[in-house]
C-alpha positions in Angstrom: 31.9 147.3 260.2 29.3 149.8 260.6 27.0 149.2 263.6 23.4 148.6 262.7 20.4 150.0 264.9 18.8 146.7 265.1 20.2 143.5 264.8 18.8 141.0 262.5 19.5 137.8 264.9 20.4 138.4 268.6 20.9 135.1 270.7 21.4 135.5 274.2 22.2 133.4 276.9 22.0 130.1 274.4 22.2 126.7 276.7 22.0 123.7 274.9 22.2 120.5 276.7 21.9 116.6 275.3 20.7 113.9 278.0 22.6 111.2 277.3 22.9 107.3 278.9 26.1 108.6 280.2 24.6 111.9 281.7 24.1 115.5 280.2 26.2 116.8 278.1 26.3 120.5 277.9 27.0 121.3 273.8 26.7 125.0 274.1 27.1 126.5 277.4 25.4 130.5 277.6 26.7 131.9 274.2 25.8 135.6 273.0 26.0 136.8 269.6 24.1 139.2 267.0 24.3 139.2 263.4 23.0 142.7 261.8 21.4 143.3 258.3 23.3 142.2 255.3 26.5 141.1 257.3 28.6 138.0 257.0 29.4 136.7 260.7 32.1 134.0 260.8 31.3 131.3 263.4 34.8 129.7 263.8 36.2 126.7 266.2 37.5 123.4 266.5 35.0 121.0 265.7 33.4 119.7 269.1 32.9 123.5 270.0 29.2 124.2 269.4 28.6 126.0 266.4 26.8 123.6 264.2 24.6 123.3 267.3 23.9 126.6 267.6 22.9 127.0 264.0 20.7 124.1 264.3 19.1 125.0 267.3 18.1 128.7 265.6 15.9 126.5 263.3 14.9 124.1 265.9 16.2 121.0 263.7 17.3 119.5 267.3 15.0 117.0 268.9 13.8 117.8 271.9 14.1 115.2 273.8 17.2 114.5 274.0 17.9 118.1 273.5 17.1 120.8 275.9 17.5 124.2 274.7 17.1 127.6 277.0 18.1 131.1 276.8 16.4 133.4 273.7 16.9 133.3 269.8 15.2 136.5 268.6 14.7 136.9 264.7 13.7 140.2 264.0 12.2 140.8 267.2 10.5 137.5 267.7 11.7 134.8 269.8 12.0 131.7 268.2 12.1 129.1 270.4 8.7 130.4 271.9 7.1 129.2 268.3 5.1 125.9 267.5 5.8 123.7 264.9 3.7 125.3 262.4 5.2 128.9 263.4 8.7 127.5 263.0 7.9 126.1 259.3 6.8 129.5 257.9 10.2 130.6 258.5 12.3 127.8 257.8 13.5 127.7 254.5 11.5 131.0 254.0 13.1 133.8 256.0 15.9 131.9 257.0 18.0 129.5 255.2 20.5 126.8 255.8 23.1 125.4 253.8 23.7 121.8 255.2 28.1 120.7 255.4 27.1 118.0 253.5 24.6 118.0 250.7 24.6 114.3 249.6 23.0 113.2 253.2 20.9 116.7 253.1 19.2 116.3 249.4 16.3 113.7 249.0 18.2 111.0 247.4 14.8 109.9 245.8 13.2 113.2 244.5 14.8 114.8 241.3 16.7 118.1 242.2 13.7 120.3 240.8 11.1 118.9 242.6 13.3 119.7 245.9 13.5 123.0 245.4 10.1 123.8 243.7 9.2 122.3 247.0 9.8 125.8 248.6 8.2 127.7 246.3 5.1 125.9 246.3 5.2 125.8 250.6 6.3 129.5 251.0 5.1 131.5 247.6 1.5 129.9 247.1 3.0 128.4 243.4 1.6 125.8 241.5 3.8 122.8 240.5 4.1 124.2 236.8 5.4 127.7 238.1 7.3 126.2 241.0 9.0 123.8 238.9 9.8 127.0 236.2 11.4 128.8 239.5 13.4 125.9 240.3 14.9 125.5 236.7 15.5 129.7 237.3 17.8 129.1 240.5 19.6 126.4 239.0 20.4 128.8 236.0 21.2 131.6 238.6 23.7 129.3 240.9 25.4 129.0 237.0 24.7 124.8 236.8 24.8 123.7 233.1 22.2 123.0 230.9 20.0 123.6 234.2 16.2 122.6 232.3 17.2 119.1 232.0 19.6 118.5 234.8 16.6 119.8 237.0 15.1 116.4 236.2 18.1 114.2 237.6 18.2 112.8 241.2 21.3 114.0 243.7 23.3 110.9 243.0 23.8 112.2 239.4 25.8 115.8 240.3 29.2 115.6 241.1 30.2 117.6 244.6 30.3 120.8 243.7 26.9 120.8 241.7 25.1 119.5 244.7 26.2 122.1 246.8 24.9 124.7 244.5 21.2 123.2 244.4 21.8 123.3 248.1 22.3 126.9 247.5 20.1 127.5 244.7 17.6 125.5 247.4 18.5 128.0 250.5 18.0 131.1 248.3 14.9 129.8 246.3 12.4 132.2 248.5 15.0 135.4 249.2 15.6 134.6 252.8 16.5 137.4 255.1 19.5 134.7 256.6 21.6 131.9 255.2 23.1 129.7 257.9 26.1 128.2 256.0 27.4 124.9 258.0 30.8 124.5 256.4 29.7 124.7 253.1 33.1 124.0 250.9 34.3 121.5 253.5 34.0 118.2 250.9 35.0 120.3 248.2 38.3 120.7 246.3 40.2 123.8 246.3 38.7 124.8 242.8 35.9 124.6 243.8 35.8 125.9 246.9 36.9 129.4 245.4 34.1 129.0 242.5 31.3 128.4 246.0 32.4 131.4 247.9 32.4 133.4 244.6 29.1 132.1 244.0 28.1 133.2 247.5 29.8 136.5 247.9 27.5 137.6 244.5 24.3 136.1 245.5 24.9 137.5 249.1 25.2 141.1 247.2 22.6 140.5 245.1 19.9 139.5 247.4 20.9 141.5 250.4 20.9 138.5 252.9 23.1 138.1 255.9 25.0 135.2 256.7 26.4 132.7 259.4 29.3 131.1 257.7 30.2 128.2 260.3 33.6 126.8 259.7 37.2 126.0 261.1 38.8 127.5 257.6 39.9 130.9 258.6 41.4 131.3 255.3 37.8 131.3 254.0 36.6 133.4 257.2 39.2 136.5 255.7 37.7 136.3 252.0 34.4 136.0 253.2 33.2 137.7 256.8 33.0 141.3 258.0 33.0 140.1 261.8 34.2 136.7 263.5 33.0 134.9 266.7 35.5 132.4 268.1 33.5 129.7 269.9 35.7 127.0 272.3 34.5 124.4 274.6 30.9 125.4 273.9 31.5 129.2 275.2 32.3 132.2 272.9 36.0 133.4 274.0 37.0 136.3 271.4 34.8 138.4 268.7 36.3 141.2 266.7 36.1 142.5 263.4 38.0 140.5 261.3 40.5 142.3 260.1 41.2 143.4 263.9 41.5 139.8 264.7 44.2 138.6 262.4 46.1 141.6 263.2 45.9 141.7 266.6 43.9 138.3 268.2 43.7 139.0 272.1 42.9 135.5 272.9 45.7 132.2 274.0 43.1 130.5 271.3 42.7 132.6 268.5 46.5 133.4 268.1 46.7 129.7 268.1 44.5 129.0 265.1 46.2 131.9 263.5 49.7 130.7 263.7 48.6 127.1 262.7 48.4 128.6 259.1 50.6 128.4 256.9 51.2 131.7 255.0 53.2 131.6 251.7 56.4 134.0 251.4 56.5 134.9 255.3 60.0 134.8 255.9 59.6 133.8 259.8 57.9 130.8 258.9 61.0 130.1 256.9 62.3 126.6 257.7 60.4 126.2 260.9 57.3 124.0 262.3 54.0 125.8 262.4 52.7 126.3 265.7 50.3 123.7 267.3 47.5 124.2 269.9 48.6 121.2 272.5 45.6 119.1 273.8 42.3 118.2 272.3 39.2 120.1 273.3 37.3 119.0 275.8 34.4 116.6 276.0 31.0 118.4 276.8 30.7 115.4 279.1 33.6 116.4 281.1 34.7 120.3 280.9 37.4 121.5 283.2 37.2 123.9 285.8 37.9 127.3 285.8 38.9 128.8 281.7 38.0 126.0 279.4 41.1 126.3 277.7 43.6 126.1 280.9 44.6 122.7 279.8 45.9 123.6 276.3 47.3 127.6 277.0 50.9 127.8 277.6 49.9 131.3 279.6 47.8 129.5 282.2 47.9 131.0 285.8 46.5 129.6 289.0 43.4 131.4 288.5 42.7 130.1 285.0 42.5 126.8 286.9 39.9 127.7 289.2 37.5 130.9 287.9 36.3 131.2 284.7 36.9 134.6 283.1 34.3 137.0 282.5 33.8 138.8 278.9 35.7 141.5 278.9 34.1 144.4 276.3 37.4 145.6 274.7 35.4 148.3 271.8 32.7 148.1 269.6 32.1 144.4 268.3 35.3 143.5 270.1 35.3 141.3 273.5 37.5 138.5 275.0 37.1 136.2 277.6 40.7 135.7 279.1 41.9 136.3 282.5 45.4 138.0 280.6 42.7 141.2 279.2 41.0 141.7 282.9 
């Protein structure tokens, strides 16, 4: 991937912390990342790990209390957790997007799918409900939905799966937003149509020239869809590279782990053998371990991955690990 002057996102030193009756639990412990102009970042990890967090947190949809949220998300140069409520709302849904994992619990169940997304036009575009509710009929036609005038006067409950995810989508890119935060956004899908979303999404992408933050544990989808990967762990980013750089050569214990839990069709050392397994669970945010996170699952664990945590190690351009094997 070309490196951009400026990124378009750049959180640094994210810390995001949940008190709890049983104490604080630390969800996303001092991540760095940057997503640049018209790039697709993968956000990959076990689930427990922190990314949905983070992407919630970059719109401030946490509740603070119990949430506490430090370190700096800057959006085009502007720190957004320094924003009020009101400052927050211009840009939510506006300039930046999301597209929720699951779009039953995340549409209105009691406003027609029109209304819901004419919503955004009328909030962000200065639209009156007769062109809004024209626009919204428009981005149902454009995220290919059938017959799109009158299914724009049905309520959620009415589209199957894979039509609700594109209103989500037609929703998320109703106003042209510079980002789309995509939390696992084929997970309740079937295959079918899982290919027919991320077709959907690679054209709009193109077409409107937005970047995105696709979250999810599928690195199947992560090499159809992203230019660049982060692998998150345990709250902590361990491994980012490029992504073709990272299924050819990962240079974490973690990321070759995922890797050779997939299984790949035709590859004759796979033949009539068990795919590898990552021992363990991760951790609970409650309770991490001591030294690198990921000690108590790596089967290349020395003393001092039981005591220090390793530092990032900047390997190139875009590419960095955090293991104590690279120092």
């Amino acid at each position: 991937m070309k490196a951009q002057a400026n990124p378009l996102l750049e959180i640094s030193n994210l810390h995001i912390r949940f008190h709890t009756l049983d104490g604080v639990v630390q969800a996303v412990d001092g991540i760095d990342f940057e997503v640049y102009p018209g790039e697709t970042l993968g956000l990959v990890g076990e689930s427990g790990c922190g990314k949905s967090v983070t992407a919630l947190s970059i719109l401030q949809l946490l509740q603070c209390p119990p949430a506490e949220i430090q370190g700096q998300i800057f959006f085009e140069g502007q720190n957004l957790l320094e924003l009020n409520r009101e400052g927050i709302r211009k840009i939510r849904g506006n300039e930046i997007s999301m597209i929720f994992q699951e779009p039953m619990t995340s549409l209105n169940p009691v406003l027609k799918i029109g209304e819901q997304i004419a919503e955004a036009g009328r909030l962000h575009k200065g639209m009156n409900r007769q062109q809004a509710w024209r626009w919204a009929v428009e981005m149902l036609r454009m995220v290919q939905i059938p017959g799109p005038g009158s299914r724009s006067r049905l309520y959620p409950h009415k589209f199957s799966g894979g039509m609700r995810q594109r209103a989500m989508i037609a929703m998320a890119l109703s106003c042209n937003p510079r980002l789309i935060l995509a939390d696992e956004p084929t997970t309740a899908l079937d295959v079918t149509i899982q290919a027919q979303i991320m077709t959907l999404m690679q054209r709009l992408k193109q077409e409107f020239k937005s970047a995105i933050v696709l979250i999810t544990h599928d690195l199947g989808v992560i090499a159809e869809m992203a230019s660049r990967v982060v692998v998150m762990y345990a709250g902590k980013v361990v491994e980012e590279a490029p992504v073709i750089a990272l299924f050819k050569d990962p240079r974490h214990p973690y990321t070759r782990g995922l890797l050779g839990s997939i299984p790949v069709i035709g590859r004759k050392e796979q033949t009539g053998r068990l795919l590898q397994e990552i021992s363990g669970i991760v951790p609970s945010p409650a309770n991490m371990p001591l030294g690198c996170r990921f000690h108590p699952r790596c089967s290349q664990a020395m003393d001092k991955c039981h005591q220090e945590e390793p530092p990032m190690t900047r390997l190139a351009e875009h590419r960095r690990v955090s293991c104590w094997l690279e120092g």
